[in-house]
ZASE-491890 format. One line per field, with one value per residue (C-alpha): residue in one letter; x, z, y. Coordinates in Angstrom, 1 decimal. Last residue first. Layout:
! residues N
r	c(A  ...)
east	c(X  ...)
up	c(Z  ...)
north	c(Y  ...)
END
This chain:
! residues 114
r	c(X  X  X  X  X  X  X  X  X  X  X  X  X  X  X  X  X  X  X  X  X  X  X  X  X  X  X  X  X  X  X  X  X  X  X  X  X  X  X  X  X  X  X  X  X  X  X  X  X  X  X  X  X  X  X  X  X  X  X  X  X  X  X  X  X  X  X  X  X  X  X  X  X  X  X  X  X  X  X  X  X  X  X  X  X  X  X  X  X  X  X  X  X  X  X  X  X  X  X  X  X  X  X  X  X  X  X  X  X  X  X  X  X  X)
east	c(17.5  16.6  17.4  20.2  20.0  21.8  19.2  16.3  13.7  10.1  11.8  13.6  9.9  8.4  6.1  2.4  1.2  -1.5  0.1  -2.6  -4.9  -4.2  -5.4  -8.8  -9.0  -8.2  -10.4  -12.9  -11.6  -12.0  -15.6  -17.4  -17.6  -18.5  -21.1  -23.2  -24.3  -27.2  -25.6  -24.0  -27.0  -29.0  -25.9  -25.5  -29.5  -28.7  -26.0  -27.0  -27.6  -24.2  -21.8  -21.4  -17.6  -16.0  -14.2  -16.4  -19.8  -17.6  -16.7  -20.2  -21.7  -19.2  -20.0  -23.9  -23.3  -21.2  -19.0  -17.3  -14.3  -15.0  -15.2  -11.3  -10.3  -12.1  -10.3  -6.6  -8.1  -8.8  -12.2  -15.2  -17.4  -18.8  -17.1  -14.0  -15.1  -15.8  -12.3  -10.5  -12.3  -11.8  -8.5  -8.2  -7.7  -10.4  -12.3  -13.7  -16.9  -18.1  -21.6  -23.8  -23.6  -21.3  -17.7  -15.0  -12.6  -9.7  -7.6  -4.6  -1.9  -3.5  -0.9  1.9  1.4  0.0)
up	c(17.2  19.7  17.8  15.3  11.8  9.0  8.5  8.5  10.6  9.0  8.0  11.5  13.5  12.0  9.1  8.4  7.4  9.4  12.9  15.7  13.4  12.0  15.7  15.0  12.0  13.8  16.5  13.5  11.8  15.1  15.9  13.0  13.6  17.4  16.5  15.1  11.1  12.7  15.2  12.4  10.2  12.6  14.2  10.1  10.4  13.5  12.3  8.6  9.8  11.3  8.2  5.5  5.6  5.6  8.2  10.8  9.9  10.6  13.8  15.1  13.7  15.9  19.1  18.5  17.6  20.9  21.2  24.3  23.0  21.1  24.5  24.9  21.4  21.3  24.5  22.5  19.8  21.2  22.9  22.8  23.0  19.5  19.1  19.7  16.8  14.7  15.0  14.4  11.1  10.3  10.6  8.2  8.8  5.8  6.6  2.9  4.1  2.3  2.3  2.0  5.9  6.9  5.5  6.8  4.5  6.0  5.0  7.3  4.3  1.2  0.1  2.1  -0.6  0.0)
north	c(20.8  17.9  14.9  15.8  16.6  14.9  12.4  14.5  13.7  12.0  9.0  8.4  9.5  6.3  7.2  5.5  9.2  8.9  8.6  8.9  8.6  5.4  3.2  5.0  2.9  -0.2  0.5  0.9  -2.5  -4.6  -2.8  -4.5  -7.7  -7.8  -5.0  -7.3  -6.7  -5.7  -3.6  -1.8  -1.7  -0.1  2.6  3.7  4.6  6.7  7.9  9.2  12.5  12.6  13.4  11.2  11.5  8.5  8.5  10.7  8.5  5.2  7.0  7.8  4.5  2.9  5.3  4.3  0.3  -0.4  -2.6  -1.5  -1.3  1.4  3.4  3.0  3.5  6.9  7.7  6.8  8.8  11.6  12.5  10.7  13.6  13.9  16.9  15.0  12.4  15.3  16.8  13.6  13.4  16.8  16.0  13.2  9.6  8.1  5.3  3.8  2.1  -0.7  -2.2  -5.3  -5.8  -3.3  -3.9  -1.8  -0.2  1.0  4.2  4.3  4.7  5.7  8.1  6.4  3.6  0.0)
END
């Protein structure tokens, strides 16, 4: 997979496929949801529950939260158990996006610190 697509995740729901995408906006709407950063959004995903899924699927790929409530149906009747793994996942990619380890990002002939 390239960097350019590094941390999208498709998750299936029932007949359909969600492209996740780790944007900002993304990030910002599942803090405005009130489930925090991503390591707190993590944390209450594991709890399987189809409202805070539906809330993060809606944040990745960007159908906005109108469509919650009918996203939170198919979710829990797809079960919840199989479609939480690829949302924490997801969530998992936002913390680092770009799929870079702090030596690529740095230049080589810097030092740390500076």
């Amino acid at each position: 997979m390239s960097r350019l697509d590094y941390g999208t995740v498709d998750v299936e729901i029932g007949d359909e496929t969600f492209t996740l995408k780790p944007t900002l906006e993304c990030a910002r709407q599942i803090k405005q949801a009130g489930l925090g950063g991503p390591i707190q959004a993590i944390k209450a995903l594991q709890d399987f529950d189809a409202d805070i899924l539906a809330v993060v699927v809606a944040a990745g790929a960007g159908i906005g939260r109108k469509k919650v409530d009918d996203l939170a149906e198919k979710i829990h009747t797809a079960g919840t158990i199989n479609v939480a793994p690829k949302v924490i996942e997801f969530v998992g990619k936002l913390i680092n996006p770009t799929g870079r380890d702090l030596d690529e990002v740095q230049p080589k002939d810097q030092p740390e610190g500076e």
